[in-house]
VONU-714276 format. One record per residue (C-alpha): x negated, y, z negated. Coordinates in steps of 0.05 Angstrom, whole numbers. Last residue first. Layout:
# VONU-714276
ATOM       px       py       pz
ATOM        X        Y        Z
...
END
This chain:
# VONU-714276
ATOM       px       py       pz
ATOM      395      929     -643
ATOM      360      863     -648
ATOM      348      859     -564
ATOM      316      943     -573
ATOM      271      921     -635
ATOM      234      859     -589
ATOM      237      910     -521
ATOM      199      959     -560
ATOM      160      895     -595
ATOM      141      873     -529
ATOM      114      935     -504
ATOM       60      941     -558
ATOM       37      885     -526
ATOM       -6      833     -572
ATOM       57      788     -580
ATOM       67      771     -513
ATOM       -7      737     -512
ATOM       35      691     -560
ATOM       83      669     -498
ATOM      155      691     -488
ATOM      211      645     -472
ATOM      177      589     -486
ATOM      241      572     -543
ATOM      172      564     -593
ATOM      170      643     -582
ATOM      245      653     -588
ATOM      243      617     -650
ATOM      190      654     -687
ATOM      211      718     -666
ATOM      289      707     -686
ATOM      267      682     -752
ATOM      230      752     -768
ATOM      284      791     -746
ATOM      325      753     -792
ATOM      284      788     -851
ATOM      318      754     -916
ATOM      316      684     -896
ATOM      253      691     -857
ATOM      213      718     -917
ATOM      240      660     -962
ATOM      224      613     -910
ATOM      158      641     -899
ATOM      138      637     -981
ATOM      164      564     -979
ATOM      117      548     -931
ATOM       55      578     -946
ATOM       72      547    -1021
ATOM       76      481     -995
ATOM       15      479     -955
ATOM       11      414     -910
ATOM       57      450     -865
ATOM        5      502     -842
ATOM      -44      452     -819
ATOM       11      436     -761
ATOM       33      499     -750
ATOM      -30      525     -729
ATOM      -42      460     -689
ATOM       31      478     -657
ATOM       -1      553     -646
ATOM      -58      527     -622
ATOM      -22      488     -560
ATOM       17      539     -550
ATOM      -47      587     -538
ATOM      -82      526     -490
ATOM       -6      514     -451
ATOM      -12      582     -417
ATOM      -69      608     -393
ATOM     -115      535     -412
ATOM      -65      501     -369
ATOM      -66      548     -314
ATOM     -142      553     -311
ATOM     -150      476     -304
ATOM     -103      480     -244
ATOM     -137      532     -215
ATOM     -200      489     -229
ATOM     -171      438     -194
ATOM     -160      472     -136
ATOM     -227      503     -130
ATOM     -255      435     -131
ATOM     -213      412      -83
ATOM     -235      455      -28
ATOM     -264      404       19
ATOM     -204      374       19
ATOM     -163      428       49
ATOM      -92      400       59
ATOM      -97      358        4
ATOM     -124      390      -45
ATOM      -86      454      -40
ATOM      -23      403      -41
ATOM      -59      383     -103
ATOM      -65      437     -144
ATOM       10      469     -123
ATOM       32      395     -158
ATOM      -13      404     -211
ATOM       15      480     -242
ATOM       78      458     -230
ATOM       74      392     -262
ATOM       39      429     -322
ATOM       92      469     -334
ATOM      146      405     -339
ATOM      108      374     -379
ATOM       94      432     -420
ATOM      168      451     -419
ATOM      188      370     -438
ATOM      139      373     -502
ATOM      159      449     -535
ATOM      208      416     -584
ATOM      198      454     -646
ATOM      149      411     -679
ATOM      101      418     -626
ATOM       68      341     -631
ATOM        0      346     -602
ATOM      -18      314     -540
ATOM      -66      317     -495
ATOM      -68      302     -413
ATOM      -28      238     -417
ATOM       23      281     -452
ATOM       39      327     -388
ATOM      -17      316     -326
ATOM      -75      278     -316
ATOM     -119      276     -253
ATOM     -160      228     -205
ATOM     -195      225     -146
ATOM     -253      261     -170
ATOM     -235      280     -242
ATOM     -190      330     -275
ATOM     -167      336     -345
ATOM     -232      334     -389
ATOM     -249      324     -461
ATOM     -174      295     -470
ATOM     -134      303     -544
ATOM      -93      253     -577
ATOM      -43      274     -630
ATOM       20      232     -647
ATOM        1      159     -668
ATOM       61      145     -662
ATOM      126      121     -632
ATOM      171       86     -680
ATOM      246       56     -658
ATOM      306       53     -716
ATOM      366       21     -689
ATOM      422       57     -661
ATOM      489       88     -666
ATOM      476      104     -743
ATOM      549      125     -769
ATOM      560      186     -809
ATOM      586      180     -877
ATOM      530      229     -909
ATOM      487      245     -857
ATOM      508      324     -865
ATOM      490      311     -943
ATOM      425      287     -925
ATOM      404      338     -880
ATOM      418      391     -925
ATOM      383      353     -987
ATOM      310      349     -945
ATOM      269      319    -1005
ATOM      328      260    -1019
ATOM      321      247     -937
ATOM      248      217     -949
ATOM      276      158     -995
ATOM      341      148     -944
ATOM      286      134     -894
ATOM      242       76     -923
ATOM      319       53     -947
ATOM      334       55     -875
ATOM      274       32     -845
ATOM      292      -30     -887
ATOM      242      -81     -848
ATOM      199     -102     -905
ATOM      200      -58     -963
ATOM      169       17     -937
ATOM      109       49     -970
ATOM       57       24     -918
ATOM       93       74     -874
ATOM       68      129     -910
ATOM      -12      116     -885
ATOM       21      136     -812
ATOM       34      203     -833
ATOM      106      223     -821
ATOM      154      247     -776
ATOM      229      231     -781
ATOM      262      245     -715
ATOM      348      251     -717
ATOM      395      250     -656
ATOM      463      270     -664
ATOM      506      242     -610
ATOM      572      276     -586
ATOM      557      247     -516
ATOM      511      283     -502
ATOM      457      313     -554
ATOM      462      344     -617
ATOM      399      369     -651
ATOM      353      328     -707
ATOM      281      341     -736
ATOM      265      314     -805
ATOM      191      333     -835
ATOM      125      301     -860
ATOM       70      304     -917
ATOM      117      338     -967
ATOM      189      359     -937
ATOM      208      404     -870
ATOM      277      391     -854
ATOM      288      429     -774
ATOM      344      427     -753
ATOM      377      449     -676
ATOM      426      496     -666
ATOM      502      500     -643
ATOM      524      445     -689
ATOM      552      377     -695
ATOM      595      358     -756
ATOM      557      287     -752
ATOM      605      220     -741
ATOM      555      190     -690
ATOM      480      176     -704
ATOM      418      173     -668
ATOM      348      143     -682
ATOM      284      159     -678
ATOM      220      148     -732
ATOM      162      185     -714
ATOM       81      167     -728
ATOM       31      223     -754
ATOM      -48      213     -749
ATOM      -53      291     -751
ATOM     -115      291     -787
ATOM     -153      241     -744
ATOM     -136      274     -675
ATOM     -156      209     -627
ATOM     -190      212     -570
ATOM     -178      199     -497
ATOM     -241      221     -442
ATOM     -263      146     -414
ATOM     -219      143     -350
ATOM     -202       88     -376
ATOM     -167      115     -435
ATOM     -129      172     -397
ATOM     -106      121     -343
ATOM      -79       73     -405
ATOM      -44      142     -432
ATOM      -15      134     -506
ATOM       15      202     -505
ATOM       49      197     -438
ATOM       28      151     -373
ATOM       25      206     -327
ATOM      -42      201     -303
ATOM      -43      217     -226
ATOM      -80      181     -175
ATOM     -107      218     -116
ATOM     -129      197      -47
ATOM      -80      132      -58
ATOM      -91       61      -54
ATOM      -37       14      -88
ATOM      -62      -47     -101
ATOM       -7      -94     -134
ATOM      -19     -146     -180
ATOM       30     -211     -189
ATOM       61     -219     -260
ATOM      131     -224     -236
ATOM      157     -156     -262
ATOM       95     -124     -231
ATOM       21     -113     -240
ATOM      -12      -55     -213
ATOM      -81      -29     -185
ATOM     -107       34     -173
ATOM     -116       80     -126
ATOM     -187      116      -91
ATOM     -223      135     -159
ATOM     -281      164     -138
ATOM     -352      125     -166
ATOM     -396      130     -115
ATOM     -380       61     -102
ATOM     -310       71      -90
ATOM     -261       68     -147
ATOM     -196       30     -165
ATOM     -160       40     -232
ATOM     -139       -8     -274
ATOM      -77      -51     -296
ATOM      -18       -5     -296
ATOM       47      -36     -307
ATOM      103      -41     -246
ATOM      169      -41     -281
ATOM      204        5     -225
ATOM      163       22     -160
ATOM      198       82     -129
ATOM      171      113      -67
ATOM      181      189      -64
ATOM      221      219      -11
ATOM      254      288      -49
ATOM      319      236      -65
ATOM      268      186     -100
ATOM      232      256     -139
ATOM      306      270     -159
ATOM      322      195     -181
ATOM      274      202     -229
ATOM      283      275     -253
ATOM      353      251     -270
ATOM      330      188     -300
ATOM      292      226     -343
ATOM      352      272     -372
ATOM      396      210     -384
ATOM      337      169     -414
ATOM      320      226     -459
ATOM      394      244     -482
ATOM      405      324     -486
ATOM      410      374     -528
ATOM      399      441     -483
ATOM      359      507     -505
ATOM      403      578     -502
ATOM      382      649     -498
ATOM      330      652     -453
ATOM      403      640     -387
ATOM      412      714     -400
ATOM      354      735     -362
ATOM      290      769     -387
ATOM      289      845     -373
ATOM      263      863     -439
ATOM      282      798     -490
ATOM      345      757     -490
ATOM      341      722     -566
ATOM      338      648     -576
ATOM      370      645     -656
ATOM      334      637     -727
ATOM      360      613     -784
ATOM      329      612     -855
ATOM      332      561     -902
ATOM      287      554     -980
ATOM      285      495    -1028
ATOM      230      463    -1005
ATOM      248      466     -937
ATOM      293      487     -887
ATOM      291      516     -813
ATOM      355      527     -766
ATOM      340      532     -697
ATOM      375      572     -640
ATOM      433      569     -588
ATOM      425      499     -566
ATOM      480      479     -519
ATOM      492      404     -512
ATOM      488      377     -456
ATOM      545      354     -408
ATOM      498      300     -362
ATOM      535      338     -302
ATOM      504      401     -330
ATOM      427      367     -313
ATOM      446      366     -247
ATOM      462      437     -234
ATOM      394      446     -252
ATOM      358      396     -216
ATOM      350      437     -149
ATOM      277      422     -171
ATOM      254      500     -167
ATOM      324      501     -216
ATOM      293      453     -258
ATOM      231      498     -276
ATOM      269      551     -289
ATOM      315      516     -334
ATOM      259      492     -373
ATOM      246      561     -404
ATOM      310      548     -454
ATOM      274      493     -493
ATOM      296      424     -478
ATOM      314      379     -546
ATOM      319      308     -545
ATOM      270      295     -607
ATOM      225      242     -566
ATOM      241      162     -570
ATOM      251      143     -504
ATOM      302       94     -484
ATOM      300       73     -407
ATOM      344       90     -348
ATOM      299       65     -310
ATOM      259        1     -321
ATOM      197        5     -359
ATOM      124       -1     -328
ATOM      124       64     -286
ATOM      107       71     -219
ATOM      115      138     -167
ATOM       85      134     -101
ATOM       77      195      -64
ATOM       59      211       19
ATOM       68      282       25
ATOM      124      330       57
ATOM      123      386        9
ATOM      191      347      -12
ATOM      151      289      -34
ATOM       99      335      -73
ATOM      138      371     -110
ATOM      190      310     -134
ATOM      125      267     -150
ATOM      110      322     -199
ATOM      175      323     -221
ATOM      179      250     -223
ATOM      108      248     -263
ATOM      116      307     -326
ATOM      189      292     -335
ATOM      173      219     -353
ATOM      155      175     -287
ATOM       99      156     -309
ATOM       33      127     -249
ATOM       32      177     -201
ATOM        0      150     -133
ATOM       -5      215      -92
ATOM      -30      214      -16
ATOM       -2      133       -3
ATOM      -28       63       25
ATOM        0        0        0
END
């Protein structure tokens, strides 16, 4: 099998990548291991500067059919403080920055899915990655899959795309994955039905770990524990749900809006949660979305830097291709993008991160936040994507900031 693009995940990071570059008119094979639609544990939650991105897809009107849940802001809680903050329209931004979507994973991914299919991409369900091909100078010229039979599959490509999420096997052989020790976090997802749903999403920040739960389709709640992965050890057996009820009597508002509902689902675990990359781009070979670092945002930025960096690879790589002798220069835009505009976020969620494991840091924002709504607003419309951090060193900004709070 002979193609341009060979991207291996078809998450929202690989089929809307694949979806770029079929409808530019090249040759893309798209493979992932799992059959589609498949479950994926993530905290359902699409910030409000995805739209944008879907609408470049033609996706957008698709992803109302799926009846999502609108997400108007987030409500933070924690050691015995809350505040609430809501999406604000900024400047001249447009209306559409003040609302996130709840949504099912495997609903919203097979929707990029069968986009990328409909653009002309070759779909090769429940094919598992098994290495990657190289020349002798050491290019990587395809790679080689196994499908549902057990038979391998060589697939050669003049660029193979990592897509393969936080636990990347294209990442690892390509020799630049690494572990972030002190964030060695694992999740717990589930869903539940019976919940008083709301028009934000939750944050339930508690010692060592935190709840995070929106409503999705379907009148679903879904519900992330995260925690470090020395915490597990704690649990009796197989009772995730006693392991969980234990963490739920630090986060009292979630609890109580659990009370009586219904799990829909079992209990899956996806962890560890932090891997970084020493490089991104190789010859023959790039990585893109999770694959390409990972560092659990907390407020739900992981499908807008997937969907980012697609962007930012797919106009990469159609550079690539039509010029190779100017694929270097390509890349490097690509590099530059990510470091413009995902390397700040990026920060910020490590910022967040350490700041967690500090109680009284916490607590003293919360209070702050509760009585300074202003405050809230800023902090949620910045992990919303709708503005960036460099945003915040333009005087400006904080005209436009005051004028959207009058």
């Amino acid at each position: 099998m002979h193609c341009d693009v060979l991207v291996i995940g078809a998450g929202p990071a690989g089929s809307s990548l694949a979806h770029r570059l079929a409808r530019g008119g090249h040759g893309v094979v798209l493979a992932d291991k799992k059959p589609f639609p498949r479950w994926k544990p993530c905290g359902e939650f699409l910030s409000p500067q995805c739209l944008p991105y879907l609408g470049e897809l033609g996706l957008d009107a698709g992803l109302q059919t799926l009846g999502p849940r609108l997400v108007q802001g987030m409500q933070i809680g924690g050691y015995g403080a809350t505040a609430r903050g809501r999406f604000r329209q900024v400047g001249d931004r447009p209306a559409w920055t003040r609302a996130g979507f709840g949504v099912r994973r495997e609903r919203f991914d097979e929707l990029l899915r069968a986009g990328a299919v409909d653009a002309g991409a070759r779909w090769l369900e429940r094919h598992e990655y098994v290495r990657l091909l190289r020349e002798a100078g050491g290019r990587v010229v395809g790679a080689v899959l196994r499908d549902s039979g057990g038979a391998e599959v060589t697939v050669h490509a003049r660029w193979v795309v990592g897509a393969d999420g936080v636990h990347s096997h294209v990442a690892r052989d390509l020799g630049v994955q690494s572990l972030v020790p002190w964030l060695d976090q694992f999740a717990l997802v589930t869903r539940y039905r019976g919940v008083a749903l709301r028009p934000f999403a939750e944050v339930h920040l508690l010692p060592g770990g935190f709840f995070a739960a929106t409503a999705v389709d379907g009148d679903l709640f879904s519900v992330n524990l995260v925690v470090p992965r020395r915490t597990l050890r704690t649990r009796s057996g197989s009772d995730w749900d006693g392991f969980v009820a234990r963490h739920l009597a630090a986060a009292p508002g979630l609890a109580e809006r659990l009370h009586g509902a219904e799990r829909a689902e079992r209990w899956r675990g996806v962890g560890p949660l932090a891997h970084d990359t020493s490089a991104q781009t190789f010859p023959g070979a790039v990585l893109v979305g999770d694959a390409a670092g990972y560092v659990d945002p907390l407020t739900g930025e992981g499908v807008y830097f997937a969907l980012f960096g697609a962007r930012a690879l797919g106009e990469a790589l159609a550079q690539a291709l039509a010029d190779p002798r100017g694929e270097a220069q390509a890349l490097a835009g690509y590099r530059a993008a990510r470091k413009r505009e995902l390397g700040p976020r990026l920060w910020a969620s490590r910022t967040l991160q350490r700041a967690l494991r500090h109680p009284w840091l916490v607590r003293g924002f919360l209070r702050r936040a509760a009585r300074w709504p202003s405050l809230a607003d800023l902090v949620v419309t910045l992990t919303g994507d709708s503005i960036h951090p460099r945003d915040l060193l333009r005087p400006s900004f904080w005209r436009a900031f005051r004028a959207a709070a009058a």
